[in-house]
C-alpha positions as CSV (number, residue, x, y, z in Angstrom):
1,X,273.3,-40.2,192.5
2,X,272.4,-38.2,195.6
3,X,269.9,-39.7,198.1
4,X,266.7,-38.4,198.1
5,X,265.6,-35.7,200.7
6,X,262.6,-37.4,202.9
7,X,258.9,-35.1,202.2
8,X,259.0,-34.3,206.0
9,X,262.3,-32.9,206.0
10,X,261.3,-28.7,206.8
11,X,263.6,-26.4,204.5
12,X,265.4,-23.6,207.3
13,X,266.6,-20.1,205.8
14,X,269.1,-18.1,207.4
15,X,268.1,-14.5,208.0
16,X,270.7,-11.7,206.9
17,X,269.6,-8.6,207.6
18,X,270.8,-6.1,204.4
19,X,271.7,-9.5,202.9
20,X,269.8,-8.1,199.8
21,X,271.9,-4.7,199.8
22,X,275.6,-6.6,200.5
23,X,275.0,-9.2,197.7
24,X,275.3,-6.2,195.0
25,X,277.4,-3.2,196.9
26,X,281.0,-3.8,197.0
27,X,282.2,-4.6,201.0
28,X,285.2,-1.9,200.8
29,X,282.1,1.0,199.9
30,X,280.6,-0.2,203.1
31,X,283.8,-0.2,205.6
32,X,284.1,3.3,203.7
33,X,280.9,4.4,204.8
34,X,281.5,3.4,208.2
35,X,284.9,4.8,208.6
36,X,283.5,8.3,207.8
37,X,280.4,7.9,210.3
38,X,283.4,6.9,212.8
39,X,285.6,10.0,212.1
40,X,282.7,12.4,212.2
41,X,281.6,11.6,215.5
42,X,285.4,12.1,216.8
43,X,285.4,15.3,215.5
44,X,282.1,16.1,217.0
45,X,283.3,15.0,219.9
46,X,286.6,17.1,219.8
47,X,284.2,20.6,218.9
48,X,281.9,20.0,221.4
49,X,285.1,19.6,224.1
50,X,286.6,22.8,222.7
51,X,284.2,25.0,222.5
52,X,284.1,28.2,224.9
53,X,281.2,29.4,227.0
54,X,281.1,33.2,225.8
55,X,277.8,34.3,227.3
56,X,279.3,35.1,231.6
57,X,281.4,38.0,230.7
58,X,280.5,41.5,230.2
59,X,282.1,44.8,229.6
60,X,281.5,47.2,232.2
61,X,282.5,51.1,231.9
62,X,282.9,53.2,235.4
63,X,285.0,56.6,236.0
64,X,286.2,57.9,239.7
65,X,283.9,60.6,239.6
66,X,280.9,59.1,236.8
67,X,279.9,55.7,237.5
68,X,277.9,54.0,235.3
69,X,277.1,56.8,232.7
70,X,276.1,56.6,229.4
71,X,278.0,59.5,227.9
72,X,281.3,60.1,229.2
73,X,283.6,64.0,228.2
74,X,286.7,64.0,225.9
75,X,290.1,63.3,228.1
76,X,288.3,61.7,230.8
77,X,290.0,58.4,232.0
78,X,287.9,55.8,231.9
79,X,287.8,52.4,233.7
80,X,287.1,49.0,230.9
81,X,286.7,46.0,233.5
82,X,286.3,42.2,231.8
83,X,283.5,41.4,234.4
84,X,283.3,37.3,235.0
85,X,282.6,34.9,237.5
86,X,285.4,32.3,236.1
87,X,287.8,32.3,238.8
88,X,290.3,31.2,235.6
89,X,292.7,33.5,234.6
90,X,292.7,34.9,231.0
91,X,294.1,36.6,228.6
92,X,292.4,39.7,227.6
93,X,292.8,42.0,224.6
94,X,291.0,45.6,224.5
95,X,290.6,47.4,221.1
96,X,289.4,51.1,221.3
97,X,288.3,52.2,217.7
98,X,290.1,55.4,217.9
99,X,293.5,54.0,216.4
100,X,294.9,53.6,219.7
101,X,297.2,50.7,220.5
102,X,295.9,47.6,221.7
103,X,295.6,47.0,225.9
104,X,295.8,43.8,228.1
105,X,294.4,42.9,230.9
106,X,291.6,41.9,232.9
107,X,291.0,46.1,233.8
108,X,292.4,48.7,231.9
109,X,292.0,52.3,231.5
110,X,291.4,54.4,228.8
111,X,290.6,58.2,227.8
112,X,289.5,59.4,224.0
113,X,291.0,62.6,222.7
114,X,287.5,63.6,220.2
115,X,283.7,63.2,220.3
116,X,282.0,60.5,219.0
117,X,280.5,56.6,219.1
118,X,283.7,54.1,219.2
119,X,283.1,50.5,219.3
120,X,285.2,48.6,222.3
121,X,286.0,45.0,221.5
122,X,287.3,42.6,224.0
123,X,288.7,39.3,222.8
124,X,289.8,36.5,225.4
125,X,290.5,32.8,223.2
126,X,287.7,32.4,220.9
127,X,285.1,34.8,222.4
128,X,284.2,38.0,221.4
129,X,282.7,41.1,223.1
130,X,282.0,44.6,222.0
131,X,280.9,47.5,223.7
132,X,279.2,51.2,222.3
133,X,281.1,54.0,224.2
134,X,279.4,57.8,223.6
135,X,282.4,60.8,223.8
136,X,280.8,64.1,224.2
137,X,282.8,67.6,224.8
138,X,283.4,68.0,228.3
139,X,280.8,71.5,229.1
140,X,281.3,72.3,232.8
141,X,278.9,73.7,234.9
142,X,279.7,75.3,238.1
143,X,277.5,73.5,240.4
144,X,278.0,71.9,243.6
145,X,277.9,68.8,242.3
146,X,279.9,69.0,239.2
147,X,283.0,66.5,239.0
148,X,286.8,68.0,239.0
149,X,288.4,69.4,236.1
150,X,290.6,67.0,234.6
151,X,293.8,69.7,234.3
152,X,293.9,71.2,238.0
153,X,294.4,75.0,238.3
154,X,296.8,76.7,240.3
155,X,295.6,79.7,242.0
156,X,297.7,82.7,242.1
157,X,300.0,85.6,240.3
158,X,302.0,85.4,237.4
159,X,304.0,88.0,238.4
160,X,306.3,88.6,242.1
161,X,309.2,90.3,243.1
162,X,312.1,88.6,244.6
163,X,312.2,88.5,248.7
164,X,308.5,89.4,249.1
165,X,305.9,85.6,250.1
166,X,303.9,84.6,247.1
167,X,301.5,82.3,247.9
168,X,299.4,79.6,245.1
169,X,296.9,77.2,246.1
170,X,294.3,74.6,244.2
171,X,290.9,74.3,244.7
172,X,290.2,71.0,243.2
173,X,287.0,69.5,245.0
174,X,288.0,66.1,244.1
175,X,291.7,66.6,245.0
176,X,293.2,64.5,248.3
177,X,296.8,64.7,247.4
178,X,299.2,68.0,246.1
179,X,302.2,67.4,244.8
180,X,304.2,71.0,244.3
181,X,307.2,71.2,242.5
182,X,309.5,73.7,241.2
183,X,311.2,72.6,237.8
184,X,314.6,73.6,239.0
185,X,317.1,71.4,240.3
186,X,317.1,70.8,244.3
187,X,313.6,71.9,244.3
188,X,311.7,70.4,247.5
189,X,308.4,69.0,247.3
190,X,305.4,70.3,249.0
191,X,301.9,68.1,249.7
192,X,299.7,70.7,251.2
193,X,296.7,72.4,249.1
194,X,298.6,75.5,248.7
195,X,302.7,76.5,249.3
196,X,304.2,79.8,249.7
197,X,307.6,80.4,247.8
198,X,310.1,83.4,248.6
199,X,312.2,83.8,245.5
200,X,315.7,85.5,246.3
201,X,317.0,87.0,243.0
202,X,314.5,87.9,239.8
203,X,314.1,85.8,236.6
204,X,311.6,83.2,235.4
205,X,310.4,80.3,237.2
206,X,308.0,77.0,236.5
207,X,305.8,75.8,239.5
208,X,304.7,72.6,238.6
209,X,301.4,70.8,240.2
210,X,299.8,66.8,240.6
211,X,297.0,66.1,242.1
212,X,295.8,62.9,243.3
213,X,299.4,61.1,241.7
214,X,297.7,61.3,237.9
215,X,301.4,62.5,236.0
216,X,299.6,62.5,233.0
217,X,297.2,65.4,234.2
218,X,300.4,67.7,235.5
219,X,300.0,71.7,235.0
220,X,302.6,74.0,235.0
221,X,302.5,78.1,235.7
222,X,305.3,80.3,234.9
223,X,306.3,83.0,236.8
224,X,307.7,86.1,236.1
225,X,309.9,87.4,239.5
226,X,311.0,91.3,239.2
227,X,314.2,92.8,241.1
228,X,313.1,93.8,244.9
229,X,311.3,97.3,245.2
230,X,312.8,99.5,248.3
231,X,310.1,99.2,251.2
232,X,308.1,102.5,251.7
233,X,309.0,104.5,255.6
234,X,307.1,107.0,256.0
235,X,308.3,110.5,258.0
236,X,312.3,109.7,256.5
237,X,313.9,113.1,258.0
238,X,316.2,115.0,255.5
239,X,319.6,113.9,255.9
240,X,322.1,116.4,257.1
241,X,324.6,117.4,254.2
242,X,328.3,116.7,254.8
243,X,330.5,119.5,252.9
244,X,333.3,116.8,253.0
245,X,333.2,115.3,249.4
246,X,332.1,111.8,248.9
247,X,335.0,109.8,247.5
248,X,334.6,108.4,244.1
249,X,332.4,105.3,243.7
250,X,333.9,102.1,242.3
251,X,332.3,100.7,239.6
252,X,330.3,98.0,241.0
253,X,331.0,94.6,240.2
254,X,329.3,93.2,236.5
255,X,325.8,90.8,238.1
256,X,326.4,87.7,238.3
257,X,324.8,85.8,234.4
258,X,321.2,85.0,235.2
259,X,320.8,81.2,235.7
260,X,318.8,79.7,233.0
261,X,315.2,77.7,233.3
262,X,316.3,74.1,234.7
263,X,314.3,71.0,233.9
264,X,315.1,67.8,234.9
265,X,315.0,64.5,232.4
266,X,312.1,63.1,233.8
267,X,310.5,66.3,233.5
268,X,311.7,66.8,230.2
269,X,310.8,63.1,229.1
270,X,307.4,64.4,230.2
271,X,306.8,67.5,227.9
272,X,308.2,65.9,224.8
273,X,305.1,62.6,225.5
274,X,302.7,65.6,225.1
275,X,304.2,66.7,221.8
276,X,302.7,63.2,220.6
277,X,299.8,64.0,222.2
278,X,299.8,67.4,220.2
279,X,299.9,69.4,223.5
280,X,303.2,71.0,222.9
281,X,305.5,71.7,220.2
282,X,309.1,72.4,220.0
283,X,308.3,76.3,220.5
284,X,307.7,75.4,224.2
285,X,311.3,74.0,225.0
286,X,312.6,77.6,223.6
287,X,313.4,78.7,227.1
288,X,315.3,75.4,228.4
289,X,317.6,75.2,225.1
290,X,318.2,78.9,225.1
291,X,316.5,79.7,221.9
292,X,318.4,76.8,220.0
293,X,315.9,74.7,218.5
294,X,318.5,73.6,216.6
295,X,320.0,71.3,219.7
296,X,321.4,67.5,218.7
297,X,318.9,64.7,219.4
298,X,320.8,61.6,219.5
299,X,318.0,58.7,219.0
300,X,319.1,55.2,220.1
301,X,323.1,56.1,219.9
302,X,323.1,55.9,215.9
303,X,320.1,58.1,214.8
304,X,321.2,62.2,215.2
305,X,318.6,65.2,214.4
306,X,318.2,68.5,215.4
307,X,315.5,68.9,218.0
308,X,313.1,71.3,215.8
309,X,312.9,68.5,213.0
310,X,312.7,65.9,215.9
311,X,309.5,67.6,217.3
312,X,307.8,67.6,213.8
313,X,308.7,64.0,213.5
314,X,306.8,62.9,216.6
315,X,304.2,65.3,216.6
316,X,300.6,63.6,217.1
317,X,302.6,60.3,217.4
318,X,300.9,58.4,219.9
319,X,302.5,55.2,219.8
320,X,306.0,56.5,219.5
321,X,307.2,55.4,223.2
322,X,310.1,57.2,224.9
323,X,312.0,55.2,227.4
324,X,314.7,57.3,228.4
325,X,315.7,61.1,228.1
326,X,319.4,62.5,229.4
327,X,320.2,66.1,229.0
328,X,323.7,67.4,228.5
329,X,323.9,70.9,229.8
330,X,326.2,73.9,228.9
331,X,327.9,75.5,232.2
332,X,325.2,78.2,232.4
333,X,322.2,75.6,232.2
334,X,321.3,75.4,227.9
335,X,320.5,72.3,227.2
336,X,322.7,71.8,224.4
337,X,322.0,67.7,223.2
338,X,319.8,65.3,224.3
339,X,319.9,61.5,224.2
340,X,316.5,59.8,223.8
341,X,315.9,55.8,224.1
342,X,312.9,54.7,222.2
343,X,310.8,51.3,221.7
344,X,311.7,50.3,218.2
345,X,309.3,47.8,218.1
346,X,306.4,50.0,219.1
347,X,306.9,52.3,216.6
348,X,307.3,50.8,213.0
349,X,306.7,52.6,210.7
350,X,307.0,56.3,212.5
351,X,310.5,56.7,211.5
């Protein structure tokens, strides 16, 4: 029998805070509970270190000529700068909305081929920017103040006779530099605003013209040089008639075969990037093939085509990227196959 308990004896409880919820939920809920409070607040923790401050970079638009407009002209080149204080360097990614292939880079530059509202985006990591760009047709005015064309113009004949000065010249206002060229081989180069040529025996002839380095802008004038009239002396006295008969004249010796149009590859790499560009077709080579449109193309060493079908092909095909052009030449100067080196990976999907 157990002793009795004296009256004075005070009864102490224990206090358990959520003693009353433990003694009917089972202990593993609980842990449960807690282990998903714990992993929420790691993950919280993770978002909160990976997350990207998007709000200190902008898009900002300029041109050489049109800074800060709000409606820039069809073809003009325009500058896209990813403005930021973050000394970091990023990767940037620039989509046009006009179709056009993707650019990188902090600044890049960009023109748009039709009128209209595109939508710029800029992604760098997880941000996002986007930027409304107004195209409007270019409408020049001749004022003082108007910006330069964006194809230069070369001033002077189409038509010269062979050992008489012809002289062209550009009157750009923007232009600093002149680049003067013509597309034959050997040609010299000439950097002033205007260049005199003397052509020595007639036929046709390309003058080609950059201003200001832009390749992309290059314009070309053909030519047209006739045979050499005699100069005019006035007061020629009547010559004196010899009785003696004149011996017989020889036949004189067949001319010498007129030397065909020349173009180098680069040049010739040139004109066939504005056939994508639907600036030229294959009409336009007519003169350097010798009216063969039907010349070999050789793509890549195992893809052959004649050059007419090759044209079509590429025509309006922007991303189709040429890397490399080489010209075979017959002995009087027709271009008579041509080896082109392409990007395969840039254009999937064209051919």
């Amino acid at each position: 029998m157990a002793p009795r308990k004296p009256e004075n004896e005070r009864k102490v409880t224990s206090f358990r805070p959520f003693g009353k919820i433990a003694s009917h939920v089972d202990p593993m809920v609980l842990w449960t509970f807690l282990g998903l409070f714990l992993i929420s607040i790691v993950l919280l923790a993770f978002q909160l270190d990976g997350k990207e401050d998007c709000s200190n970079t902008d898009i900002k638009l300029s041109h050489i000529q049109n800074s800060n407009s709000k409606a820039y002209a069809v073809g003009e080149v325009i500058t896209f700068n990813a403005e930021t204080p973050d000394k970091k360097t990023a990767a940037y990614t620039w989509e046009f909305g006009d179709s056009s292939a993707k650019a990188t880079g902090k600044q890049v530059y960009h023109s748009f081929n039709k009128a209209g509202s595109y939508l710029v985006t800029l992604t760098s990591g997880k941000c996002t920017w986007n930027r409304e760009v107004l195209v409007i047709m270019n409408t020049p005015v001749a004022t003082a103040g108007n910006a330069a064309d964006i194809f230069p113009v070369i001033d002077g004949p189409s038509e010269a006779f062979a050992g008489r000065p012809v002289t062209f010249s550009n009157k750009t206002p923007s232009a600093r530099e002149w680049v003067w060229r013509l597309l034959q081989d050997n040609a010299d180069t000439h950097t002033n605003s205007s260049v005199t040529y003397t052509f020595s025996s007639p036929g046709e002839r390309t003058l080609s013209l950059i201003i200001n380095g832009d390749s992309s802008h290059m314009v070309l004038k053909h030519i047209t040089v006739f045979p050499a009239r005699p100069a005019e002396r006035p007061d020629i006295p009547q010559p004196v008639i010899d009785p003696t008969p004149l011996p017989t004249p020889t036949a004189p010796p067949p001319p010498p075969p007129e030397k065909k149009p020349s173009i180098s590859d680069d040049e010739f790499k040139y004109l066939l990037i504005q056939v994508t560009q639907k600036q030229k077709s294959a009409s336009d080579f007519a003169q350097y093939l010798c009216n063969n449109l039907n010349a070999r193309v050789v793509l890549n060493a195992d893809d052959v085509d004649n050059f007419a079908h090759f044209c079509s092909r590429i025509y309006g095909k922007k991303k189709f990227k040429i890397e490399r052009v080489n010209l075979t030449k017959t002995p009087d100067g027709c271009i008579n196959e041509i080896l082109i080196k392409y990007d395969r990976k840039k254009v999937l999907g064209i051919f």
